[in-house]
N, C-alpha and C positions, 0 to 999 in steps of 0.2 A: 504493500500500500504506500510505500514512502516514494517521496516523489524525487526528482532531481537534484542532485546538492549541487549549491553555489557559492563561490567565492569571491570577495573584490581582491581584485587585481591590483598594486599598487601599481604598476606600470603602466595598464592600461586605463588606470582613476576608475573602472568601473567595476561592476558586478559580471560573472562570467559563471556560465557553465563548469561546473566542472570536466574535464573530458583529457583522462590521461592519455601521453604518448603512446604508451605500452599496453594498455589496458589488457587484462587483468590487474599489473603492475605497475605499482605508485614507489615512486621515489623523490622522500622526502629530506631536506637540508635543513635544520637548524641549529644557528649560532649557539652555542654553549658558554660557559661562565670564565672568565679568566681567572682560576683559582690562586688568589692570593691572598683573600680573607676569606672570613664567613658570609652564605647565602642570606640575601634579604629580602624583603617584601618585592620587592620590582623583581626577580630572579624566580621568585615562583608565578609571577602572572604570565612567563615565558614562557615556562615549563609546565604549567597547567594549561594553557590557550590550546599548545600544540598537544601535549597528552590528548587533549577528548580531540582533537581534529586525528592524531595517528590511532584512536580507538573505533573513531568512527566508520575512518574511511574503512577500517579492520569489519567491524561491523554491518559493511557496508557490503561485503564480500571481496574487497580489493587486498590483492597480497603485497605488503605496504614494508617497502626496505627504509627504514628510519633513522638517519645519522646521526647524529648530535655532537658535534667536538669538543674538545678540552683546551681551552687555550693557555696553554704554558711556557709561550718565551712569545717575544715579538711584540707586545702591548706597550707601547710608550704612552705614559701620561697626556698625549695632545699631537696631532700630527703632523709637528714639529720634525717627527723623526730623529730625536737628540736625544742623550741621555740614556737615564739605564730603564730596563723596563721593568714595569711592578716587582715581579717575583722575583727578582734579582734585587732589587730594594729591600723587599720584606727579608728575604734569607740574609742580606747584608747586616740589617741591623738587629735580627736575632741568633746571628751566629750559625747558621744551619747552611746545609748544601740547600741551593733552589731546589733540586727534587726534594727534598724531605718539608717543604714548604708546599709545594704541587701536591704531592701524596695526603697530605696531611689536611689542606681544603677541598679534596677531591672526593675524599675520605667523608670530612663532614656533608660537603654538598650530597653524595649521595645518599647518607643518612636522611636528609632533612627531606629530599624528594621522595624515596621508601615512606618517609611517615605519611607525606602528602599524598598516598598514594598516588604519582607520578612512573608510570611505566618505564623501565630502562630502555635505551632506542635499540634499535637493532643492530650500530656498529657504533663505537664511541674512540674516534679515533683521538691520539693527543700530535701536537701542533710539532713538539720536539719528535715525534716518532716520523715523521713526512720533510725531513729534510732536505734529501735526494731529489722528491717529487718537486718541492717547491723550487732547486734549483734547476732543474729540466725546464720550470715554466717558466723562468726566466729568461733561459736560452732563446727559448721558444719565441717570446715577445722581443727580443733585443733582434732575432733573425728576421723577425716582421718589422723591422723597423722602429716599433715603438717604444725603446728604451733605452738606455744610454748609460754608460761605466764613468765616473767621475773619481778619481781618488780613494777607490777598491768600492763603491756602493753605488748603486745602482737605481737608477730614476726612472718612474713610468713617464713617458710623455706624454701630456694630457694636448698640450697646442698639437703636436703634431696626430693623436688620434680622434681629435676634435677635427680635423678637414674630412676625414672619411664619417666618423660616428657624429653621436651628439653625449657628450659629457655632462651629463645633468638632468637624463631623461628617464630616472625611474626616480629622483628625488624632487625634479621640477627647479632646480636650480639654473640659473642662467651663467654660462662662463664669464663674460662682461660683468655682470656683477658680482660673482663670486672674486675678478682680479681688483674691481675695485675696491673690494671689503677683505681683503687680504693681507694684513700687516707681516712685516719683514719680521721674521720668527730667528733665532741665533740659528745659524748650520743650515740655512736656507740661500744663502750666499754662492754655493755651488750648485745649484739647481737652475736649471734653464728658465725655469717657471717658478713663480712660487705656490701653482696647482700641483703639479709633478711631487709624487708621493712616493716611498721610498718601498722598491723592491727588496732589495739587502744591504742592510748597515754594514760599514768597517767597524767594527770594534774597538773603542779606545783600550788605552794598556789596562785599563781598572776594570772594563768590562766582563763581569763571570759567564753568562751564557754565551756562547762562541762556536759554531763550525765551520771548518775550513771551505771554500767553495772556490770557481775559478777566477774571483774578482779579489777576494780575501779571506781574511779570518774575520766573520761576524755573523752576522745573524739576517733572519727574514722577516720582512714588516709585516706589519700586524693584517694589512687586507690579503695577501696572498695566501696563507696558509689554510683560508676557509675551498679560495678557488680552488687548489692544489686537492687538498683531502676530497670533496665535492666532486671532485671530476674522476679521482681515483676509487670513490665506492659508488657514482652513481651517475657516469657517462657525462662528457660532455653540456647535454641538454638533462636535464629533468625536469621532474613535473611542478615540486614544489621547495622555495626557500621563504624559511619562517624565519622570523626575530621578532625584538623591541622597536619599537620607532624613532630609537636615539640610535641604532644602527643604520637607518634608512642613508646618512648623509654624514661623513665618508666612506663607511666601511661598505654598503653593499655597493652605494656608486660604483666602488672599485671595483668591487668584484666584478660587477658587468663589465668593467672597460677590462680588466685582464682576462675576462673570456672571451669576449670580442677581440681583442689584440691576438689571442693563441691560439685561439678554434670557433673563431666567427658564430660566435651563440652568446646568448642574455643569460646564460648560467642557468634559470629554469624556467618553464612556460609562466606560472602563477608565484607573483612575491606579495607572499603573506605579511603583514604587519601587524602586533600589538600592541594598544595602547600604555599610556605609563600608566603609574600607582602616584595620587599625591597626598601629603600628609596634612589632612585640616587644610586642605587647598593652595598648599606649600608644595616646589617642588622636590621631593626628598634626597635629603643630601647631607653628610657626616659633618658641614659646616654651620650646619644650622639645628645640630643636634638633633634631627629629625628621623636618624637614620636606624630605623629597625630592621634587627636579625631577626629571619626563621628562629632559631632556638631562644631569642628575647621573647617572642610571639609565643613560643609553647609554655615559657616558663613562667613570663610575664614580668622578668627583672629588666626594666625601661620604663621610664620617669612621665612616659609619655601613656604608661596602659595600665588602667586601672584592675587589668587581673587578666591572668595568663588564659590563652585561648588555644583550642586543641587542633590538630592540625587537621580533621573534617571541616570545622567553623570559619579557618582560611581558606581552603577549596570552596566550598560554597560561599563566601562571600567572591572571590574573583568570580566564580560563575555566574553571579547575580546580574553580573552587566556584561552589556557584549561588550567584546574583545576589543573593538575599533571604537571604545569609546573610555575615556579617563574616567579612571576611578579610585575615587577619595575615600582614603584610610580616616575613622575614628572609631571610636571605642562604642559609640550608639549601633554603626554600623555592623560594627562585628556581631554585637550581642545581638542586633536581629535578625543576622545572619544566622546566627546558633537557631531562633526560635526555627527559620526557615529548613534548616536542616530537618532541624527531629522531626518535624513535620512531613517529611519526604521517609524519613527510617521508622516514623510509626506505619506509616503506609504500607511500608514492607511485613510490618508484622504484623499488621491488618490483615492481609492477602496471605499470611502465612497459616493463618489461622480458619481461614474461611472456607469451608469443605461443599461442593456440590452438592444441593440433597437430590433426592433420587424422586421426587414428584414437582415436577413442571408444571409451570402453565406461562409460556415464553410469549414476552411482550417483543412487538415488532418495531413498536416505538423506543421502547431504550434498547432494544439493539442496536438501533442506529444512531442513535446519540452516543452510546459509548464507544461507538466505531471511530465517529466522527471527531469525540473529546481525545481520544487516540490520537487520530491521524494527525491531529493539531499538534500533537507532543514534534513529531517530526517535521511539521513547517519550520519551527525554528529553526532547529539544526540545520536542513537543505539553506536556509535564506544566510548564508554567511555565518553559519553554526552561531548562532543567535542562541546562546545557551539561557540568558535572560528569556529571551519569548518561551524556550522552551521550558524550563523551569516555573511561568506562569502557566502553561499548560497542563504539566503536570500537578498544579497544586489544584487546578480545576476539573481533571480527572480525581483528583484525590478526593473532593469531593461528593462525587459520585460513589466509591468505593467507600468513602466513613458512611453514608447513605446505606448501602447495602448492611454495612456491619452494625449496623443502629436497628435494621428491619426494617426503615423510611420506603426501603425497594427491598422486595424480596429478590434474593439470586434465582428464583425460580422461574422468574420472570423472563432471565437474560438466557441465551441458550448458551450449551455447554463448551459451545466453539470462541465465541465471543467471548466468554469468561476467562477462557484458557489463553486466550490470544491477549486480552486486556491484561491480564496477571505477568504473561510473561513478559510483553511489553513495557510494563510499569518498571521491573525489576533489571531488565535489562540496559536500559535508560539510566535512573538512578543509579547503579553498579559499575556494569559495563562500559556505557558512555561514558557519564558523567563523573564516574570513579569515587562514587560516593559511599564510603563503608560503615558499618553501623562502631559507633564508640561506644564500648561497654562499660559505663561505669562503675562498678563493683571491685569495690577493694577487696581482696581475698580477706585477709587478717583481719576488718570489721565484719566482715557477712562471716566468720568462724568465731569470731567473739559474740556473735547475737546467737549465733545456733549454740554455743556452748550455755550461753545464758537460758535460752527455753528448757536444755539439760538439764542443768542445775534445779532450774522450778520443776520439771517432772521428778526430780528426784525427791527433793523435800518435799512434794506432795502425794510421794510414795505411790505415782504414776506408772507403775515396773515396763508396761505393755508401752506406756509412749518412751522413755528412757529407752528400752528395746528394739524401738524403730527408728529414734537419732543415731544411736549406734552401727546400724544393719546401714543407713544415710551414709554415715561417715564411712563405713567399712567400703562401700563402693567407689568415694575417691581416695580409695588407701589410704584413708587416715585412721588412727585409733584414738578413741576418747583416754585419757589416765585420769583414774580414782586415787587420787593420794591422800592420805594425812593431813596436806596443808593446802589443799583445794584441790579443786580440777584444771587437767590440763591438755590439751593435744601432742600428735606428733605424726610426723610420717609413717607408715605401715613398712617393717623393716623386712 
């Protein structure tokens, strides 16, 4: 019943069809995290946007090859192209190799995505493992003409692939204005342009990250190493590259102009963007104190949040709004985000509970209303995975189904087809899609201290027969009750 998904294009400004190269086969590109700190709020709307887009199209029946890199050398502060980059920074002044710095936020990042329930991609390659690749592509472009050796580093040239291409046509930037808004950056003095962005730095003597190449000993800038990986797991052309919208202008520019310079393609058919995260309508950022971690977010130690929040109640607050639209962090927000949750994961237990009886009298009318409060769940998704519309769909099926389980509508009414299909629908959406998992909360060691306590009063009440069956309780998750002397106590069944 679900109808055609669609996507805006950021290159083409508009709304598109889906319609893979390869069909059956989707191959998907998304920017990954430059691990040199901890994952933040802006880091999972990245990471959650594209998870339900690579579950969907999954759900979709498309066999979906899904990248996502690790960026670990090449990130300069500003693209300037000087200076040492992040992770070489941070290991600097914690005393550590940069890989034990890499490993170490690579580590946590993918903790914090596991909790988010966040899918692993299907290849996750790192930036320092693509060396070779990255300098092949250089070769490649410097043989086209479009780049130039300067004092061991290496310049794309933007004027000279601006007379064939157009340099600014997936961000909408105009070259003329981009030269007039351009101030003289230090180490930009050797550059033909001050557009022209650095393929591979020389290395100064201080520089820790370094491989030898045939221009020098240095390293490869930070927009080539996505083109390089991208083309080595997933051709040339693909179908989709995902990120933030603070990648949109320089970093995917680039990428399109060095896959145009090397193998005459826009790198993928469809470039997905997501919107940012801002804080109280602030844009968030470590200078303005604003800057929440995923793990500040679970714990709730930031000055900024009145009590730690689970990490369901973050997926569903980023699901709350589409993707292509900004969306502001506060602490009201969240917490109505949570109500909106459990209201989706009662739903589930609602349907889990609710058994066909076996005498019908099937109404033709809510069949087809429940077909139709269905099919609505899936408008969203197809209209630019519009998880907001769909999320209002489903709280409106939801509806319908508290209806049933009240007796308002008897199930007898709906036939046993529709029922079956509404149920699985519901669950697969909220789960599947949406990645949304039930949080249990029940503390072991309170819920064993209240059942030791109903013990206790069976026993002083000389209860023998209910005393008898907390026991036989306990004995099934191998625990044992202990009768001692100086009270009662539990323990594991040894």
């Amino acid at each position: 019943m679900q109808s055609t998904l669609s996507l805006y294009n950021t290159l083409t400004r508009k709304k598109e069809v889906f319609q893979p190269l390869h069909a059956p086969f989707v191959g998907m590109y998304v920017c990954g995290p430059t691990v040199y700190g901890e994952a933040h709020l802006g880091h999972s709307r990245s990471a959650i946007t594209f998870d339900v887009l690579f579950r969907y199209l999954q759900f979709l029946g498309y066999k979906v090859r899904y990248v996502r890199n690790i960026t670990d050398v090449g990130h300069l502060e500003n693209d300037a192209d000087e200076g040492e980059d992040k992770i070489a920074q941070k290991a600097r002044t914690a005393q550590l190799e940069p890989m034990e710095v890499v490993q170490h936020f690579t580590n946590r990042y993918h903790e914090d995505l596991k909790a988010l329930n966040v899918l692993p991609p299907s290849i996750e390659p790192r930036a320092s493992g693509h060396i070779i690749e990255q300098i092949e592509l250089i070769k490649e472009i410097i043989a086209n003409g479009l780049a130039y050796e300067i004092n061991g580093s290496v310049y794309f040239d933007v004027p000279a692939y601006n007379q064939g291409q157009r340099y600014g046509k997936l961000s909408g930037r105009v070259i003329e204005d981009l030269l007039a808004n351009t101030r003289e950056l230090e180490g930009q003095s050797e550059k033909r342009s001050p557009l022209d962005f650095a393929l591979w730095k020389k290395a100064s003597d201080t520089h820790i990250m370094r491989w030898p190449s045939p221009w020098s000993d240095g390293f490869p800038g930070w927009h080539l190493e996505c083109s390089a990986m991208s083309r080595k797991y997933l051709g040339p052309e693909f179908d989709i590259h995902g990120g933030g919208l603070d990648l949109l202008f320089p970093h995917h520019e680039c990428e399109i102009a060095q896959s145009q310079a090397s193998c005459h393609t826009d790198t993928a058919k469809y470039w997905v963007h997501n919107n940012m995260i801002t804080i109280n309508g602030q844009k968030m950022g470590k200078s303005l104190n604003n800057f929440i971690t995923l793990s500040e977010l679970f714990n709730g130690k930031h000055e900024l949040l009145q009590q730690a929040y689970t990490p369901m109640t973050v997926r569903f607050f980023i699901l709350q709004a589409h993707y292509r639209s900004t969306l502001d962090f506060s602490n009201e927000a969240l917490q109505a985000a949570r109500k909106g949750y459990i209201k989706l994961i009662n739903g589930l237990n609602i349907l889990d509970k609710l058994n066909y009886p076996t005498e019908t009298a099937v109404d033709a009318s809510q069949d087809a209303e429940l077909l139709k409060l269905t099919q609505d769940c899936f408008n969203g998704l197809n209209d630019d995975l519009n998880t907001a519309r769909t999320i209002a769909s489903l709280f409106n099926l939801l509806k319908k189904i508290n209806s049933i389980h009240t007796g308002a509508i008897l199930l007898g009414s709906i036939s046993a087809e529709t029922f079956a299909y509404v149920k699985k629908t519901y669950i697969a959406l909220v789960t599947d899609v949406l990645g949304l998992l039930e949080e249990k909360p029940v503390d072991t060691n309170d819920l064993l201290e209240v059942l030791l306590g109903f013990y206790k009063e069976a026993k002083a009440t000389k209860d023998y027969a209910r005393v008898d069956q907390i026991r036989a309780e306990f004995k099934k998750q191998r625990i044992v009750i202990k009768d001692m002397k100086n009270g009662i106590d539990w323990a594991y069944e040894e």
